[in-house]
C-alpha positions as a Python dict, from the first residue, in 0.01 Angstrom:
ca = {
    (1, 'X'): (0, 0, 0),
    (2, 'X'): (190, 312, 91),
    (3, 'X'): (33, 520, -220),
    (4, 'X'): (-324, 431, -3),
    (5, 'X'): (-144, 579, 283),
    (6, 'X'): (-6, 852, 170),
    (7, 'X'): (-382, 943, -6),
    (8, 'X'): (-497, 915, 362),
    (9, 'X'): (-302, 1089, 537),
    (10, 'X'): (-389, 1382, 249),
    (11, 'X'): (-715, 1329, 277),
    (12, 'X'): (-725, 1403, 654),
    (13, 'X'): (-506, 1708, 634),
    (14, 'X'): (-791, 1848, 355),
    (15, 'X'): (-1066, 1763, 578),
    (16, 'X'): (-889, 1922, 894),
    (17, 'X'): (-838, 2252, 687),
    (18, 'X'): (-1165, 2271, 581),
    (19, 'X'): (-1339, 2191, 917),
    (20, 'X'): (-1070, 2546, 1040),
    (21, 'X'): (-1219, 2727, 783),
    (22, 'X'): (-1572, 2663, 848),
    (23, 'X'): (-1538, 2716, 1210),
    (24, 'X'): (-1344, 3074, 1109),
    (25, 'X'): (-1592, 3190, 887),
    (26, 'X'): (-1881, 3112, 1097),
    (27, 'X'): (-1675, 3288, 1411),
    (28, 'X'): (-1655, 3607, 1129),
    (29, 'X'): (-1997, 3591, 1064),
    (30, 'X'): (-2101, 3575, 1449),
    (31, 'X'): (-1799, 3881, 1549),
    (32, 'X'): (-1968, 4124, 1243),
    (33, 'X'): (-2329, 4011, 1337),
    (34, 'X'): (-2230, 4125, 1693),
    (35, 'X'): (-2057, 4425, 1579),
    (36, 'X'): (-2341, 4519, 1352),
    (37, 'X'): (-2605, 4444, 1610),
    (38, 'X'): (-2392, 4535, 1892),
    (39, 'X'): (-2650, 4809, 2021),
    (40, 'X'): (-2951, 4609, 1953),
    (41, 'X'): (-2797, 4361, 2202),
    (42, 'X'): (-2746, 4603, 2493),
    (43, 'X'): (-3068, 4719, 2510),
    (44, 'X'): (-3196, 4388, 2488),
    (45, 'X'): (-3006, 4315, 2798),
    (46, 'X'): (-3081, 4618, 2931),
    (47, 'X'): (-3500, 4556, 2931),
    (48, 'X'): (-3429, 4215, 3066),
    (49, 'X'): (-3268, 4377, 3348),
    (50, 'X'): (-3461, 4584, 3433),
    (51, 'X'): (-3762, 4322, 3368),
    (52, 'X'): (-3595, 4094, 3654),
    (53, 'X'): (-3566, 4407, 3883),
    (54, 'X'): (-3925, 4446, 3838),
    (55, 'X'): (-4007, 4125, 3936),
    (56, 'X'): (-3746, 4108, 4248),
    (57, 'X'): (-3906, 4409, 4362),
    (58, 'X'): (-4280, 4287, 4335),
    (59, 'X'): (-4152, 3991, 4525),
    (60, 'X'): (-4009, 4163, 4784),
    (61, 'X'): (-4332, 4376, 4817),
    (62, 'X'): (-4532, 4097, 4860),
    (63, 'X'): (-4284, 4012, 5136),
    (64, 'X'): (-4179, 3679, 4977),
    (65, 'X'): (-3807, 3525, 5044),
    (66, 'X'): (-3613, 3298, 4865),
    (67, 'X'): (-3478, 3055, 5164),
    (68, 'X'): (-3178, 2916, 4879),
    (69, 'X'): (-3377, 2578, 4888),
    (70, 'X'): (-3659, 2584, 4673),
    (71, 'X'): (-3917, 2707, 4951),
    (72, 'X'): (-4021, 3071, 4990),
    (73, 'X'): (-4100, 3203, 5343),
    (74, 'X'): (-4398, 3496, 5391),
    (75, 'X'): (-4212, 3799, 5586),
    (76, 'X'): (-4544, 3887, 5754),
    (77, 'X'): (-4583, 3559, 5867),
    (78, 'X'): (-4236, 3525, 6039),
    (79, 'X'): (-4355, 3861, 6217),
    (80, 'X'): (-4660, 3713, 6330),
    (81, 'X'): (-4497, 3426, 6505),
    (82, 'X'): (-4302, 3684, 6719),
    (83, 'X'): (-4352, 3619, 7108),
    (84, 'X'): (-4378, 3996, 7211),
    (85, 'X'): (-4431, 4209, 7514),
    (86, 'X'): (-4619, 4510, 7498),
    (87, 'X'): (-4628, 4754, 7790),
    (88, 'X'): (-4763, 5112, 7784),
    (89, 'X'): (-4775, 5431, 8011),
    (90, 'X'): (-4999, 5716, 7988),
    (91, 'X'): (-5049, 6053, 8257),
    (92, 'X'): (-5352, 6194, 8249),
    (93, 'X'): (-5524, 6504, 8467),
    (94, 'X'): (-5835, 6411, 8544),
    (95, 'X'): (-6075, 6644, 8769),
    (96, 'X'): (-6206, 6357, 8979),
    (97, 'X'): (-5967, 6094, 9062),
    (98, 'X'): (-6214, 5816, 9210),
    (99, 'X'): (-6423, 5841, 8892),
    (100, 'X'): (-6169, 5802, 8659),
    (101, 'X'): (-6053, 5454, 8875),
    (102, 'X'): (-6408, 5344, 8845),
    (103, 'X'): (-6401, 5389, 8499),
    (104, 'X'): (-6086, 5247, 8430),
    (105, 'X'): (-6174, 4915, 8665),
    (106, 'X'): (-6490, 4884, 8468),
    (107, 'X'): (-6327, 4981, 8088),
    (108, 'X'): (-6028, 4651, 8216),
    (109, 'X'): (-6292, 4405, 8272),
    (110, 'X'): (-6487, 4478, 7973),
    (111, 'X'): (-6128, 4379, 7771),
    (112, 'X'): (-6099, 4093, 7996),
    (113, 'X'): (-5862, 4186, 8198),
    (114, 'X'): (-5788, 4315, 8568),
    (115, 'X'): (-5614, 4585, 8810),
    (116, 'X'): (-5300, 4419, 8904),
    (117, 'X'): (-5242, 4705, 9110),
    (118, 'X'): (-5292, 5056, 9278),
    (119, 'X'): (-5207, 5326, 9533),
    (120, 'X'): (-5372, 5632, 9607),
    (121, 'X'): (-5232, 5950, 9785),
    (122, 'X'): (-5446, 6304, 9919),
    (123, 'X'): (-5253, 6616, 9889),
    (124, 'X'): (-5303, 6922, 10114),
    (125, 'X'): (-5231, 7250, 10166),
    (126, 'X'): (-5391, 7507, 10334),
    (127, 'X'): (-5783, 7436, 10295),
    (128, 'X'): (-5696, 7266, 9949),
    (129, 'X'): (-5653, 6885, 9890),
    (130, 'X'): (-5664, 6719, 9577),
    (131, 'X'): (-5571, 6325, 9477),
    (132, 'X'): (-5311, 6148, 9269),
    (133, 'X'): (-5258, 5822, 9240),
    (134, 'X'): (-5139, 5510, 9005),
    (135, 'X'): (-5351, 5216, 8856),
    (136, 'X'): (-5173, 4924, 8701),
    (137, 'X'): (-5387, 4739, 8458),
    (138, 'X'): (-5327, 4399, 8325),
    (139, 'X'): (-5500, 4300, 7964),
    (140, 'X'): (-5475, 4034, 7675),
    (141, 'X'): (-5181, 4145, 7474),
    (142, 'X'): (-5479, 4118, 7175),
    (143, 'X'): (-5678, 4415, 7346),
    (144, 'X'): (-5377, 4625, 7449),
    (145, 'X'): (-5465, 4961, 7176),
    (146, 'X'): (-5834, 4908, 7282),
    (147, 'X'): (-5723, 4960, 7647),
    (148, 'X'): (-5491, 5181, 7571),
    (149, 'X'): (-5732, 5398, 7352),
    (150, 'X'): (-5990, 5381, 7668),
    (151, 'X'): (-5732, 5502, 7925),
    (152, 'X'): (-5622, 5821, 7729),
    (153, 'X'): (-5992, 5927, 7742),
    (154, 'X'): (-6067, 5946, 8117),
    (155, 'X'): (-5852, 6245, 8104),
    (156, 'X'): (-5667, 6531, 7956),
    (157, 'X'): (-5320, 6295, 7857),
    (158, 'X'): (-5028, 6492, 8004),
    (159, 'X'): (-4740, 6209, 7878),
    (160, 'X'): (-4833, 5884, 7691),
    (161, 'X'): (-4532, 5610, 7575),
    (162, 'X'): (-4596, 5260, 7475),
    (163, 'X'): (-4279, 5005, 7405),
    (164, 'X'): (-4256, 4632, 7262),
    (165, 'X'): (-4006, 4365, 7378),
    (166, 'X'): (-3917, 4082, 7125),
    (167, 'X'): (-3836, 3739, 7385),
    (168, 'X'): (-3884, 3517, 7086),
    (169, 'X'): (-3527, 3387, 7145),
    (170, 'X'): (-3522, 3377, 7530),
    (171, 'X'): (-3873, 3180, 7494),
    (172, 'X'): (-3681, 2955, 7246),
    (173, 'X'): (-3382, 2895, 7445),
    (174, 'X'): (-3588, 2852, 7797),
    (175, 'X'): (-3778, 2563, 7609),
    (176, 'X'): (-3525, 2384, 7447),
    (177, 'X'): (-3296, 2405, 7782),
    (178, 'X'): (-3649, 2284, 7903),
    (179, 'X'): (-3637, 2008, 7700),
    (180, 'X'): (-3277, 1906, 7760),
    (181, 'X'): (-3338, 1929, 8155),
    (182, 'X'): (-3591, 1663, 8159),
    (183, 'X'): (-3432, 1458, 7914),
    (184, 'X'): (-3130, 1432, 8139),
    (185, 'X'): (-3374, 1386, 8411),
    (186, 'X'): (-3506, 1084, 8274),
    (187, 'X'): (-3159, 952, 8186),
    (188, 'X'): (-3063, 1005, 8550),
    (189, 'X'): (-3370, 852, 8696),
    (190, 'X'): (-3298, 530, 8511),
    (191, 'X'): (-2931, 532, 8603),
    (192, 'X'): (-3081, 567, 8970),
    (193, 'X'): (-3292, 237, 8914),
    (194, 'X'): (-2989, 51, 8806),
    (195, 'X'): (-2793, 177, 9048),
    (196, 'X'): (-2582, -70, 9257),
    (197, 'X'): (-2356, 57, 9542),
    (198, 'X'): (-2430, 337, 9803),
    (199, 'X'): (-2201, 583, 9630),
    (200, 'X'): (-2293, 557, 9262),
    (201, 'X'): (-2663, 609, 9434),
    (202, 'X'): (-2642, 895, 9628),
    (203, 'X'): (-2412, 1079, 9331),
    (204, 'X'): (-2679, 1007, 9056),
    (205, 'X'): (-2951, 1129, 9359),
    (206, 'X'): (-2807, 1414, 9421),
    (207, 'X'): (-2719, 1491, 9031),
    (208, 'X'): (-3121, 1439, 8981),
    (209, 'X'): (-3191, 1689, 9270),
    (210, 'X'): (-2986, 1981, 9070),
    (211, 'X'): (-3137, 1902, 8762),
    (212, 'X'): (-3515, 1888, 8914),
    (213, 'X'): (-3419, 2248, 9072),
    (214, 'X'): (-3295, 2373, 8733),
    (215, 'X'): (-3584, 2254, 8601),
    (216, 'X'): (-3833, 2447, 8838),
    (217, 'X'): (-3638, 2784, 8817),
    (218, 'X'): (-3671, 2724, 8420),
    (219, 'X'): (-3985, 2675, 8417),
    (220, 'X'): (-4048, 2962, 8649),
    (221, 'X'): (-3864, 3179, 8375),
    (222, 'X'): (-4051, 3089, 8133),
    (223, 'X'): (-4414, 3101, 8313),
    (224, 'X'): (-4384, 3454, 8395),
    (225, 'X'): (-4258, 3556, 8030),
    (226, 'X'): (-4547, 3364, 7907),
    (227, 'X'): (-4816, 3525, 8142),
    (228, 'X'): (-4591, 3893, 8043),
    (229, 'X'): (-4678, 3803, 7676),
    (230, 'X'): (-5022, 3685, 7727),
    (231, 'X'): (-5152, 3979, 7930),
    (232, 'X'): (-5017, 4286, 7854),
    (233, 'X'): (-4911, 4605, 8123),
    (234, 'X'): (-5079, 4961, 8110),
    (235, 'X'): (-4956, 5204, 8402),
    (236, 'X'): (-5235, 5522, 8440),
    (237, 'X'): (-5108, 5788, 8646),
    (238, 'X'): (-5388, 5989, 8768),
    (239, 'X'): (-5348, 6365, 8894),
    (240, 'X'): (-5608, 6602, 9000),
    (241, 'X'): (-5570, 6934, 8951),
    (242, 'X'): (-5453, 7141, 9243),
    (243, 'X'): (-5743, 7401, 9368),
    (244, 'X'): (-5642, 7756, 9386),
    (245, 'X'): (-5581, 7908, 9725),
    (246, 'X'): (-5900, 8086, 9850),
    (247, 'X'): (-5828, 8269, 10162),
    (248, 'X'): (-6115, 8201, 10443),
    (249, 'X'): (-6381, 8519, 10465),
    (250, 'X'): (-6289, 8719, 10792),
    (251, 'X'): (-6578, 8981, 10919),
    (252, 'X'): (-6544, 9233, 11222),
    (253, 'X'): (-6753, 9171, 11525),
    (254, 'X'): (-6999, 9465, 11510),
    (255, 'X'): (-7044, 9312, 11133),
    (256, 'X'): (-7254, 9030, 11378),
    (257, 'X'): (-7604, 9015, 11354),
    (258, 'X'): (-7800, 9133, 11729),
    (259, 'X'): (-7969, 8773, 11741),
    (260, 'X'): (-7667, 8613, 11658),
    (261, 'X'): (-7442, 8821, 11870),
    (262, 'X'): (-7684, 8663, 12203),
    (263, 'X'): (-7722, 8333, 12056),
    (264, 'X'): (-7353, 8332, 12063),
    (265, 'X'): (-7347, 8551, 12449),
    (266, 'X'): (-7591, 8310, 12582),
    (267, 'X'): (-7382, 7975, 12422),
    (268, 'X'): (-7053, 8153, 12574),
    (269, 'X'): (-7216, 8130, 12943),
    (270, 'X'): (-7308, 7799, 12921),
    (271, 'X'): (-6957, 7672, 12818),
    (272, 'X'): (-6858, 7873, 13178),
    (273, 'X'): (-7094, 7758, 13363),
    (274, 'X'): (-7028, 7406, 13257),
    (275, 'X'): (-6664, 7448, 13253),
    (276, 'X'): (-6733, 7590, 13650),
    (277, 'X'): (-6920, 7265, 13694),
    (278, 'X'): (-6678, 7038, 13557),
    (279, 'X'): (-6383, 7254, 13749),
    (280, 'X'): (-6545, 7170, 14074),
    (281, 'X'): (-6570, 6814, 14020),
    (282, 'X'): (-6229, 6783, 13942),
    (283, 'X'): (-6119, 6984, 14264),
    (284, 'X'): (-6410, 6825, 14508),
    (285, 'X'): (-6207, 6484, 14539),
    (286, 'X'): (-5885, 6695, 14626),
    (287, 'X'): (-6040, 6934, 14886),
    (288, 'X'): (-6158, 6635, 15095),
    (289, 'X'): (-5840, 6502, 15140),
    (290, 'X'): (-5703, 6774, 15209),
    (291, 'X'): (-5982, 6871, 15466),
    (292, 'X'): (-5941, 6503, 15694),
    (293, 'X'): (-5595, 6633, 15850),
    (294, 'X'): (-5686, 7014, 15894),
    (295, 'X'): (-6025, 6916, 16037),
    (296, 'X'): (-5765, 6664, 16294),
    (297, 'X'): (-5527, 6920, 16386),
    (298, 'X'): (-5828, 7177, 16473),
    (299, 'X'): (-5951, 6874, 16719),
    (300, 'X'): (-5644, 6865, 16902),
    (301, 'X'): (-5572, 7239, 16918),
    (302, 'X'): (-5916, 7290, 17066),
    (303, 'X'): (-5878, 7013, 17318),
    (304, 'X'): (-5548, 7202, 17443),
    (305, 'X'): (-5734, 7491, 17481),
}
């Protein structure tokens, strides 16, 4: 019995050796295959690399993300879902100022839009006027380079600017505060139903009445962003030109043609006669007055004589 132990306990010191040396050797064999091949290796890694660089960047020109859970989101389509405003400005010198309006009004309403507003102002100086003036034009945000494109035409553009606002977020926030308003609404117009005493009613009441005015100045807020991104804004200033100064044509009176010269002789004594005319009926009311006492006082002079 201890002989068949001891020829165990041999047996599994033999086997553990020669499991160390297999596992040694093969580790050899591996270390000088990698030390022989060691090259071979890098460049293998190298071309995989560089294969999965390739294939990040193809991604990423298609405009493909990796969200980290399994999905993959289109770039170009987050874009599209961006709640913009687009608003543009362009000066332009135009040689007739109602004409280009006209053409403007007409060019809005074609796009399906309108002229939100405008103001007009006539220059002078001297014998020269010319016009300026601003039109304020209100299109679908989907026709805004159309419009845009149509404006700079009526003229020769002096200045020309065109900007884009991103609200996406403050859209987003007014409609989930939105959202929480008239679920706390609703809350509060049930607690109102169940109400019992005076007090407990008119605090819920007048709880519901701030909420119901939050919820109109929200919803005001987000009405006019809305209609903002909807229809776009384009601002034309219009200028005409100013004229040069032209001094008026002066001539010398002997210059006068004879016919024209008594034309004008025989028009001058009309205007004094009818200026005499018109002088005597403005002093005829005056002179009788003033005739009724001096005719009086020669009655009673006489008499004493």
């Amino acid at each position: 019995m201890r002989l068949s132990r001891k020829h165990l306990g041999v047996l599994a010191l033999a086997l553990l050796l020669v499991t160390a040396g297999c596992s040694g050797a093969g580790g050899g064999s591996d270390s000088a295959r990698q030390a022989s091949g060691g090259g071979s290796n890098l460049e293998a890694t190298a071309a995989s690399d560089d294969a999965n660089y390739d294939q990040s960047t193809a991604g990423d020109s298609a405009a493909e993300r990796d969200t980290g859970d399994g999905s993959v989101t289109n770039v170009d389509s987050l874009a599209s879902n961006r709640i913009l405003i687009r608003t543009g400005t362009v000066t332009l010198r135009v040689d007739d100022y109602a004409s280009a309006r006209r053409n403007l009004t007409r060019s809005v309403r074609a796009q399906g839009g309108f002229v939100s507003d405008a103001t007009q102002q006539v220059n002078g100086e001297e014998n020269r006027t010319w016009t300026t003036g601003r039109v304020v034009l209100r299109v679908p945000s989907e026709n805004f380079s159309a419009m845009f494109s149509d404006a700079e035409t009526e003229g020769d553009v002096l200045d020309s600017t065109q900007s884009t606002q991103d609200v996406t977020e403050q859209v987003v926030d007014l409609r989930a505060r939105l959202e929480n308003l008239k679920a706390e609404r609703d809350r509060l117009r049930t607690l109102y139903d169940r109400a019992n005493g005076t007090e407990e009613v008119l605090a819920v009441g007048e709880r519901l009445s701030d909420v119901q005015g939050e919820i109109e100045r929200t919803e005001a807020k987000l009405r006019s962003l809305e209609e903002r991104v909807a229809y776009s804004t384009i601002t034309v200033e219009l200028r005409e030109p100013r004229p040069d100064y032209e001094p008026p044509e002066q001539t010398q009176w002997y210059d006068t043609g004879v016919v024209a010269a008594f034309l004008e002789s025989v028009a001058g004594v009309g205007v004094v006669l009818r200026a005499l005319v018109v002088g005597v009926a403005y002093a005829l009311p005056y002179v009788l007055v003033a005739s009724v006492p001096l005719v009086g006082i020669g009655l009673v002079v006489r008499r004493i004589r």
